[in-house]
C-alpha positions as a Markdown table, in Angstrom:
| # | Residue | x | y | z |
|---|---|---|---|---|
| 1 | Unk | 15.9 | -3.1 | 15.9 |
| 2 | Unk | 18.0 | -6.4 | 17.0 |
| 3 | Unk | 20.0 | -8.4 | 14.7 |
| 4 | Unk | 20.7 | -11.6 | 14.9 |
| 5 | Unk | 22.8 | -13.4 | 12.5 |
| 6 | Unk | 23.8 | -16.7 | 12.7 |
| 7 | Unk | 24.9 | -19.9 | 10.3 |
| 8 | Unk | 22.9 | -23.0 | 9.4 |
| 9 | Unk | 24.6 | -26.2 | 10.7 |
| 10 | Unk | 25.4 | -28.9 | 8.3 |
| 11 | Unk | 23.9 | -31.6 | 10.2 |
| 12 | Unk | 20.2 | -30.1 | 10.6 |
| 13 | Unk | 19.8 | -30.1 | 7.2 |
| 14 | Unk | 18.0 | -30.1 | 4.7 |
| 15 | Unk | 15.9 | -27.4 | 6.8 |
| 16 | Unk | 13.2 | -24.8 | 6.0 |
| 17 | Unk | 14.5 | -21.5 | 6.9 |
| 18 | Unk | 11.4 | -20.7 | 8.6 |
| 19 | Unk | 11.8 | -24.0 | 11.0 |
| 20 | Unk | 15.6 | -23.1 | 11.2 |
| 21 | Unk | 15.2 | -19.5 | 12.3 |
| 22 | Unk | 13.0 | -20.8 | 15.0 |
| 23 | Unk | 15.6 | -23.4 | 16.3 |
| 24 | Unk | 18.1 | -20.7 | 16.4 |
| 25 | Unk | 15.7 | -18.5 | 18.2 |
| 26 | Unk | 13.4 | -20.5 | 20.4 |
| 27 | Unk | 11.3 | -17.2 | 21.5 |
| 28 | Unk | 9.9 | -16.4 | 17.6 |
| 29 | Unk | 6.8 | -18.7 | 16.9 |
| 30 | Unk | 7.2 | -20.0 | 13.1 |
| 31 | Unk | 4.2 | -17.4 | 12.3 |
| 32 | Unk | 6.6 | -15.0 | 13.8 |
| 33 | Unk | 9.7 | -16.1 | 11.4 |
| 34 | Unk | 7.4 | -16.4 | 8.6 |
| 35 | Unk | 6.2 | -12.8 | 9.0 |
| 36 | Unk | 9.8 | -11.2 | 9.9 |
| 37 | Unk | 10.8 | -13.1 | 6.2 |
| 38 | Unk | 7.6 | -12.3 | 4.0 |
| 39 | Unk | 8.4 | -8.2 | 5.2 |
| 40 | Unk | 12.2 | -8.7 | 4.4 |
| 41 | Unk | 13.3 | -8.5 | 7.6 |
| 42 | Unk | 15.7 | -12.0 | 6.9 |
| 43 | Unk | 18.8 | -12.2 | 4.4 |
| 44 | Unk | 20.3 | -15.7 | 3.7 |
| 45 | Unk | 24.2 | -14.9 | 2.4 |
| 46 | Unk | 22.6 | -11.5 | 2.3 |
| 47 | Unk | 19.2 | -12.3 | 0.1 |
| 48 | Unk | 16.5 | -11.9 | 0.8 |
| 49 | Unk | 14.8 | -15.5 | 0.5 |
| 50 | Unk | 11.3 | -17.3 | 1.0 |
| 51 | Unk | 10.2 | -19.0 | 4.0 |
| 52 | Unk | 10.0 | -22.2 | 2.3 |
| 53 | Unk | 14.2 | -22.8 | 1.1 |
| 54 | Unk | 15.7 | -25.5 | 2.1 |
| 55 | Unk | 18.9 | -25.2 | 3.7 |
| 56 | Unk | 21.8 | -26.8 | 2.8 |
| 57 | Unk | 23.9 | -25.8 | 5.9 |
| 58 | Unk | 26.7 | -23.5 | 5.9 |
| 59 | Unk | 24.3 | -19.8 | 4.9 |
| 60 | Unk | 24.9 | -17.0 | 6.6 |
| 61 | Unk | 21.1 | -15.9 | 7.9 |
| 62 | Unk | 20.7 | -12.5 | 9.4 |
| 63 | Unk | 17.2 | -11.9 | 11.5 |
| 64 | Unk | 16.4 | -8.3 | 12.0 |
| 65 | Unk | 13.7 | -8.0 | 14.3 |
| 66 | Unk | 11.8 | -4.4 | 14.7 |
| 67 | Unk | 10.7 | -2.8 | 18.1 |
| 68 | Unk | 7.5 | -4.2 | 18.9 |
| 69 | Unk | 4.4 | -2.0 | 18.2 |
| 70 | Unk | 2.1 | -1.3 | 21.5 |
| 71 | Unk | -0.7 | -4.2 | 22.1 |
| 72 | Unk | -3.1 | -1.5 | 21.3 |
| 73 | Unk | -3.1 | 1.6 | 19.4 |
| 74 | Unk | -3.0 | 5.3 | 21.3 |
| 75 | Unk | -6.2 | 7.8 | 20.9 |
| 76 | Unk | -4.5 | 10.6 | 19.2 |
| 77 | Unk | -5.4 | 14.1 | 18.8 |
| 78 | Unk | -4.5 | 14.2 | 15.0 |
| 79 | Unk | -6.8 | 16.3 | 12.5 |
| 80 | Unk | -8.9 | 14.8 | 10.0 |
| 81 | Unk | -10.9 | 15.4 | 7.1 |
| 82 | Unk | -14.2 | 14.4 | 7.3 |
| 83 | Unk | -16.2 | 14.1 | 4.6 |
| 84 | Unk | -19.0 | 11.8 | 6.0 |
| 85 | Unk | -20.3 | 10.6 | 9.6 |
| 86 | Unk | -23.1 | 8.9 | 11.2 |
| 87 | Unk | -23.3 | 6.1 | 13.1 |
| 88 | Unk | -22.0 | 3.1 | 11.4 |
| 89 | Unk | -19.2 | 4.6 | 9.5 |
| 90 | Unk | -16.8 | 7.9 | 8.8 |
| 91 | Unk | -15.2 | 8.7 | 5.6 |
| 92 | Unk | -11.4 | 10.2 | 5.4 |
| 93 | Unk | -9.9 | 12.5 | 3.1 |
| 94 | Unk | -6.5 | 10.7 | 3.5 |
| 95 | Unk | -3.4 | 13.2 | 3.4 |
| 96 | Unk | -0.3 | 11.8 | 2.1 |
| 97 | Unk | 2.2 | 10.5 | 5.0 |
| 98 | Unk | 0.2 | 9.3 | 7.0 |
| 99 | Unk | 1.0 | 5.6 | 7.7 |
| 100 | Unk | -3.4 | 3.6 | 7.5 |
| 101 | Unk | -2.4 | 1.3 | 10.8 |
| 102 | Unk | 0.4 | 0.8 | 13.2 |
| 103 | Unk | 3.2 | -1.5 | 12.0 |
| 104 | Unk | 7.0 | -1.7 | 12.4 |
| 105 | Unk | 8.3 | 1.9 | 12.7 |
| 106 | Unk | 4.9 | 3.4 | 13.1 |
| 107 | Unk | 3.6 | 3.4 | 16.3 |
| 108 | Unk | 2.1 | 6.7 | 16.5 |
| 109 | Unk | 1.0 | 9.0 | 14.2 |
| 110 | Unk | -1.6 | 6.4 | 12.1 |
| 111 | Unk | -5.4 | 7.0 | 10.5 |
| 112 | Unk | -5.6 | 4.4 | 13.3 |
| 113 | Unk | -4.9 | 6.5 | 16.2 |
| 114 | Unk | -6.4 | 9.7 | 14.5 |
| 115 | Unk | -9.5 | 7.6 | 14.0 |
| 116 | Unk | -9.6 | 6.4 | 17.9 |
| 117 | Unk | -9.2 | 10.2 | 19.2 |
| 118 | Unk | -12.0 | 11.6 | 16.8 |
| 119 | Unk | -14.5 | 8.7 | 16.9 |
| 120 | Unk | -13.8 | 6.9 | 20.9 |
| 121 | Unk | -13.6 | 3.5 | 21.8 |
| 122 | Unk | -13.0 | 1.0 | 18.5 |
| 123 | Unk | -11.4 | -1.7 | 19.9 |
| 124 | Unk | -12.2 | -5.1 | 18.7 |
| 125 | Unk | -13.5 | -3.7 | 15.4 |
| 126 | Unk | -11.4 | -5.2 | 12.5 |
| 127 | Unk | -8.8 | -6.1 | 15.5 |
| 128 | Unk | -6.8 | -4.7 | 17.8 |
| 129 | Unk | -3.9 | -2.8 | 16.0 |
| 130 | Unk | -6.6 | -2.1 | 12.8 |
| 131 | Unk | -9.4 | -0.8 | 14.2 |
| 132 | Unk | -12.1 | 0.0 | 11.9 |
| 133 | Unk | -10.2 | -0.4 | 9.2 |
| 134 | Unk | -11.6 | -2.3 | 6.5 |
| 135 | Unk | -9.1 | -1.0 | 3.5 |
| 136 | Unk | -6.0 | 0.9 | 3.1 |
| 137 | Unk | -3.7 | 3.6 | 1.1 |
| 138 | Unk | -0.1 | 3.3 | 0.8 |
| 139 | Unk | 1.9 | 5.9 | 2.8 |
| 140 | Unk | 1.9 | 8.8 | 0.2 |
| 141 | Unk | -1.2 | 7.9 | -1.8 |
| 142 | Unk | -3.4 | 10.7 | -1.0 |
| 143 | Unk | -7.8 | 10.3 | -0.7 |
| 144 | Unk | -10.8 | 8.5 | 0.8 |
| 145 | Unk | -10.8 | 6.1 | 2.6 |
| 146 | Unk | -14.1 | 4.5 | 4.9 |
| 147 | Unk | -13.9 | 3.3 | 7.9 |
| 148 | Unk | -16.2 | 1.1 | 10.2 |
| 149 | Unk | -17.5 | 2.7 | 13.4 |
| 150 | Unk | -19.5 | -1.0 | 15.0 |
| 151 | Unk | -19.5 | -4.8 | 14.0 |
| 152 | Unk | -22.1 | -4.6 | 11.8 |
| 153 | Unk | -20.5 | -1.8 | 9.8 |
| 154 | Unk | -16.7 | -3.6 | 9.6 |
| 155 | Unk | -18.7 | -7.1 | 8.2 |
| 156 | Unk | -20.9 | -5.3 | 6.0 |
| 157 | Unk | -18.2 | -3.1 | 4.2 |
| 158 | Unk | -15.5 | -5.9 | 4.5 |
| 159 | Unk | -18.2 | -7.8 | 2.1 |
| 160 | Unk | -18.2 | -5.4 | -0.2 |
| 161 | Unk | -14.9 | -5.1 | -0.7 |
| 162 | Unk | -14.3 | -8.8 | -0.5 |
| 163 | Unk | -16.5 | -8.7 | -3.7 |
| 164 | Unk | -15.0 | -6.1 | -5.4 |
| 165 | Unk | -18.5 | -4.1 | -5.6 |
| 166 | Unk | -17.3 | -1.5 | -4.4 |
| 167 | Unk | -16.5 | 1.6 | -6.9 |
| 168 | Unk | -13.0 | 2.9 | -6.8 |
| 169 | Unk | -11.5 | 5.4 | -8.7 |
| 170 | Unk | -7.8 | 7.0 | -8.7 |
| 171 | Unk | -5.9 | 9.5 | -10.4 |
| 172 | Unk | -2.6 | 9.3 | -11.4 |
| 173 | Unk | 0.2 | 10.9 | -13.4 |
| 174 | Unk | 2.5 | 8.7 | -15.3 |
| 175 | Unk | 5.6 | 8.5 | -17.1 |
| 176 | Unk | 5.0 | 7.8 | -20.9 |
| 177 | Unk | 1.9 | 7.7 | -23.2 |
| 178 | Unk | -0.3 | 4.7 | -24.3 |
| 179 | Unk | -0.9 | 3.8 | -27.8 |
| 180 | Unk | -4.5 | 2.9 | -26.7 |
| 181 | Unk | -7.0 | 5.4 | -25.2 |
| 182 | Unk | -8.1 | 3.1 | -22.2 |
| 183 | Unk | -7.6 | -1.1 | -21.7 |
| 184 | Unk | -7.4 | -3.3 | -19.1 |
| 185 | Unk | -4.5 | -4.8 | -16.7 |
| 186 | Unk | -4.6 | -8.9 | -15.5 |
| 187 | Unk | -1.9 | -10.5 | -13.7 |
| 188 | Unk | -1.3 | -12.2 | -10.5 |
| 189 | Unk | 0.4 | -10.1 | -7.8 |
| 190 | Unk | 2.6 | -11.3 | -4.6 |
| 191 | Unk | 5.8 | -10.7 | -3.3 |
| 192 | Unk | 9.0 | -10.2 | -5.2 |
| 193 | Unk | 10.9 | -13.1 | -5.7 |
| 194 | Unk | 14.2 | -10.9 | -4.5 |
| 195 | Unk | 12.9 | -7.6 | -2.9 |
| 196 | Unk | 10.4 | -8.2 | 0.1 |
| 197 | Unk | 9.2 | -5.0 | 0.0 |
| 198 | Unk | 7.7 | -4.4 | -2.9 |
| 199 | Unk | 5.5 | -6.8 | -4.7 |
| 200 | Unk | 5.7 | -7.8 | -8.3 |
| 201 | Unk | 3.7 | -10.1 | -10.9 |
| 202 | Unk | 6.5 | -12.4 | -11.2 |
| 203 | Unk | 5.8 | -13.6 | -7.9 |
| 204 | Unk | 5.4 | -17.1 | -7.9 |
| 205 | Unk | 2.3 | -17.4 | -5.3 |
| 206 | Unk | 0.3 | -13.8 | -6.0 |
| 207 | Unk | -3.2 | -13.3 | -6.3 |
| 208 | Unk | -5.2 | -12.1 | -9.1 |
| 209 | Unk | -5.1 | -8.8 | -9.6 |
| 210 | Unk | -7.1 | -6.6 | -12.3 |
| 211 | Unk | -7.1 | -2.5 | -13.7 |
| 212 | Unk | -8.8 | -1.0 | -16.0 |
| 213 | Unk | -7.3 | 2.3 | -17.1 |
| 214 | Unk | -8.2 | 5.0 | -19.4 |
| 215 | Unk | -6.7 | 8.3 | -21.0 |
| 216 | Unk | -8.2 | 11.8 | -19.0 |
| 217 | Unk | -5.0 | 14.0 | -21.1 |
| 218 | Unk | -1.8 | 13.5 | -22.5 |
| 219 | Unk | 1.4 | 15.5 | -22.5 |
| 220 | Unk | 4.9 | 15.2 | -23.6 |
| 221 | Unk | 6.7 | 12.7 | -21.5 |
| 222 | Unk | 3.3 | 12.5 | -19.3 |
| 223 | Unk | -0.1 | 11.3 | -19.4 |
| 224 | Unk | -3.0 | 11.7 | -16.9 |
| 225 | Unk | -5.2 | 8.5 | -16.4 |
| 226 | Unk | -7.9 | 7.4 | -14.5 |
| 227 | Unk | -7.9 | 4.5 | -12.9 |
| 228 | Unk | -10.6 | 1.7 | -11.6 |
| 229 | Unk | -9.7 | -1.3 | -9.1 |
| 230 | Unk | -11.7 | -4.6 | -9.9 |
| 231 | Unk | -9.6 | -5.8 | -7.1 |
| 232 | Unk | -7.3 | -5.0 | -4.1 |
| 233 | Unk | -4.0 | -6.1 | -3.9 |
| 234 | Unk | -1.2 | -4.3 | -2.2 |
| 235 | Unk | 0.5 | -1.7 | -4.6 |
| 236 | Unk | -1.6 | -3.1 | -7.1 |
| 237 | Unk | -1.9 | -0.1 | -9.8 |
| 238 | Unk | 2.0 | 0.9 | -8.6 |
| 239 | Unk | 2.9 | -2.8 | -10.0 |
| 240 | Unk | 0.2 | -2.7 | -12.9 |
| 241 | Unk | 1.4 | 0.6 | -14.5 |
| 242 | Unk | 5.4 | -0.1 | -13.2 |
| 243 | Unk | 5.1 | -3.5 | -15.3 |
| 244 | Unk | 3.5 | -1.9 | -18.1 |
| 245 | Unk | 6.5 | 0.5 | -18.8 |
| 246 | Unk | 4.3 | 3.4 | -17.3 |
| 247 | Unk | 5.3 | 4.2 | -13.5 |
| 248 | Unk | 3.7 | 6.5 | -11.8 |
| 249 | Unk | 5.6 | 9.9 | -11.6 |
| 250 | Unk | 7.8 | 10.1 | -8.2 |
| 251 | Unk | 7.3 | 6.3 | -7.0 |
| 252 | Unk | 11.1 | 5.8 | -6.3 |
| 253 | Unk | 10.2 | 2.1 | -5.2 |
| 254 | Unk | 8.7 | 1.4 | -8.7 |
| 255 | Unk | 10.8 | 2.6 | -11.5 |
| 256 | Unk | 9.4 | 6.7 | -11.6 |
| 257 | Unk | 12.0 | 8.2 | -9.8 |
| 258 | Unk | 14.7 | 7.1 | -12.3 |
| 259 | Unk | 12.3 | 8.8 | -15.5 |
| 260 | Unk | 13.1 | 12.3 | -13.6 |
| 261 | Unk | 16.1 | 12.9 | -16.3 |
| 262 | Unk | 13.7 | 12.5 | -19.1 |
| 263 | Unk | 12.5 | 15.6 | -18.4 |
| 264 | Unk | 14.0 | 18.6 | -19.9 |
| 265 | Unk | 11.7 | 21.5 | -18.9 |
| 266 | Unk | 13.2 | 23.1 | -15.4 |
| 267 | Unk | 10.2 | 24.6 | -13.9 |
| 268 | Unk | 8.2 | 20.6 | -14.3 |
| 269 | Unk | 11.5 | 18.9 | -13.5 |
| 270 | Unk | 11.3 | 21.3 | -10.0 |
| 271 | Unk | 7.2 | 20.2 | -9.5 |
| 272 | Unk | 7.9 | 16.3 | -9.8 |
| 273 | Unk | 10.9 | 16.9 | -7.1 |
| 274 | Unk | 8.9 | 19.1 | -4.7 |
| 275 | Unk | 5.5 | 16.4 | -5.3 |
| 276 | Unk | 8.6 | 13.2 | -3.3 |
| 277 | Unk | 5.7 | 11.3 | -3.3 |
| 278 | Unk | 3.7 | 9.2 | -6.7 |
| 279 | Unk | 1.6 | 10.3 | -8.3 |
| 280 | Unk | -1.9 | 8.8 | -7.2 |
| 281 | Unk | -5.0 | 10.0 | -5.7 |
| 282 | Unk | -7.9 | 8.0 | -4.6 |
| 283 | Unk | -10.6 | 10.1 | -6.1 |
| 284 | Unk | -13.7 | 8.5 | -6.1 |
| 285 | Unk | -15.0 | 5.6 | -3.5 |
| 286 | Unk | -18.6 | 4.3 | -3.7 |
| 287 | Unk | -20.2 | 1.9 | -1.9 |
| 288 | Unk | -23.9 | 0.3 | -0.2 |
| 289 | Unk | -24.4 | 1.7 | 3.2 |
| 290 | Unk | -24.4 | -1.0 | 5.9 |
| 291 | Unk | -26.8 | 0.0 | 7.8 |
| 292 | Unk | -29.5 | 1.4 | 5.3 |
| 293 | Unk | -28.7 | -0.1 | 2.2 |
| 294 | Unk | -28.5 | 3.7 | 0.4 |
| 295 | Unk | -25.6 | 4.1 | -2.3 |
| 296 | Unk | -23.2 | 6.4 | -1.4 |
| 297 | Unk | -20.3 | 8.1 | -3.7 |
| 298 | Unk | -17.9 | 10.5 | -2.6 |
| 299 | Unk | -15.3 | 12.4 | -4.5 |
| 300 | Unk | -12.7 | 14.6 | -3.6 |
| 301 | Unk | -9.9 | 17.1 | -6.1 |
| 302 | Unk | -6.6 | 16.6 | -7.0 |
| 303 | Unk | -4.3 | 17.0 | -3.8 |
| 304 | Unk | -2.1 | 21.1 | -4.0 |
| 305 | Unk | 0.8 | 19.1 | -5.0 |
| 306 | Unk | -0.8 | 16.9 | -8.0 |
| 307 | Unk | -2.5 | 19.7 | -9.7 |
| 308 | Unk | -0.1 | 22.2 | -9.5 |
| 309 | Unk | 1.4 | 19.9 | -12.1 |
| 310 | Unk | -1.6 | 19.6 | -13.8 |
| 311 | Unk | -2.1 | 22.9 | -14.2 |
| 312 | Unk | 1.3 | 23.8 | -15.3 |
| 313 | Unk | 0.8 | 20.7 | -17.6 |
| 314 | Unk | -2.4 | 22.5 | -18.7 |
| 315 | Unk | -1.0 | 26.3 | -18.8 |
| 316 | Unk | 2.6 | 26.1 | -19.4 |
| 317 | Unk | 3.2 | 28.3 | -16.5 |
């Protein structure tokens, strides 16, 4: 990582910080600036802000710029679990951990460079850094994922998933219990206004994003539900069920690590600690094949650490 920090002059402004950051560092394009402040890599008298303020001249603005990632992904010799392969696409059984693509931090170690030492050559497929990869799990959010294996496969299933036909079902454990046996989430989901690293609905520029959710069993403090995507968006069911006054159990960045002390019984308390992940499974994923046109569905159980929970939910011991 290099920092930079740095303080806006009086007489360039008013000034975008975006356009500022590049004056002050001639070798970041303004895509470049724009990037490093969307991912909250820039502070502004040590907020985070959006590319667009205007400067008023006199802010302290510190850059952080991360290690650049390699121009192309590694083939790695990383195990996977396959649960479908032909030609034109494999399907994943995502463990939690594992970072989809490389980014800032993650070089090595990524579905991406698992996927190029199981499957060979997929460069130029969805891109350099992403090959093949048409749609992604957080870090620690477990289950399948498809990925494209040719051109025609990455357009085809890209389609699909740019028009939400494609099925998607999740599990999750959450803090609370819904009046309601099952209903629907709508809101429009972008970046936090102050945190950069999480996304909220009080963005002011998100995209729509909808859930539908309904009741699989409830216990005290906890309920199980099942969850089904109409759309996309990054963290979108962490922000949906975090916004709703139900976050997931474990998700530290959205509100379920601080419900921990709501729990009284030791041996759960000891589960939820041991799980240091959320809650949330991508159980089901459906979708048209693209080279055949068949339907395919795939489903896959509750990760170890998720249903020991459940079970203990279930059992009592």
């Amino acid at each position: 990582m290099e920092t930079t920090t740095f303080t806006a002059p009086a007489e360039a402004t008013p000034s975008r910080l975006d356009l500022a950051i590049c004056h002050e560092m001639p070798a970041l394009s303004r895509s470049a600036a724009q990037r490093l402040i969307e991912e909250g890599h820039v502070t502004v008298n040590g907020r985070p802000e959006r590319a667009s303020l205007k400067l008023k001249g006199g802010e302290e603005i510190r850059v952080t710029v991360p290690p650049p990632v390699p121009a192309e992904p590694a083939a790695e010799a990383i195990p996977l679990e396959i649960l479908y392969e032909d030609a034109d696409v494999v399907v994943i059984n995502k463990p939690a951990g594992m970072v989809v693509h490389q980014g800032a931090g993650n070089s090595t170690g990524t579905l991406v460079n698992a996927l190029l030492g199981h499957c060979g050559d997929l460069s130029g497929i969805g891109g350099e850094l992403r090959p093949g990869i048409v749609h992604r799990l957080d870090k620690d959010t477990t289950g399948i994922l498809v990925a494209a294996k040719n051109d025609r496969a990455h357009q085809s299933l890209a389609e699909q998933f740019r028009l939400h036909s494609v099925k998607r079902l999740y599990r999750a454990l959450v803090f609370g219990s819904p009046q309601e046996e099952s209903g629907r989430i709508e809101s429009a989901i972008g970046r936090h206004p102050v945190d950069r690293k999480r996304m909220s609905a009080t963005a002011r520029h998100g995209k729509r994003a909808v859930t539908r959710w309904k009741v699989l069993a409830r216990y005290e403090r906890l309920t199980l539900l099942e969850l089904r995507l109409e759309t996309g968006r990054t963290h979108q069911i962490r922000v949906h069920l975090s916004e709703a006054g139900r976050p997931l159990v474990g998700d530290e960045v959205y509100g379920g690590g601080g419900r921990l002390s709501t729990i009284t019984d030791p041996h759960l308390k000891k589960l939820i600690t041991e799980l240091n992940r959320q809650a949330l499974h991508a159980m089901t994923l459906g979708f048209i094949h693209p080279a055949d046109g068949r339907y395919l569905e795939f489903t896959t159980p509750l990760p170890d650490d998720m249903q020991r929970i459940i079970d203990y939910l279930d059992t009592g011991r």
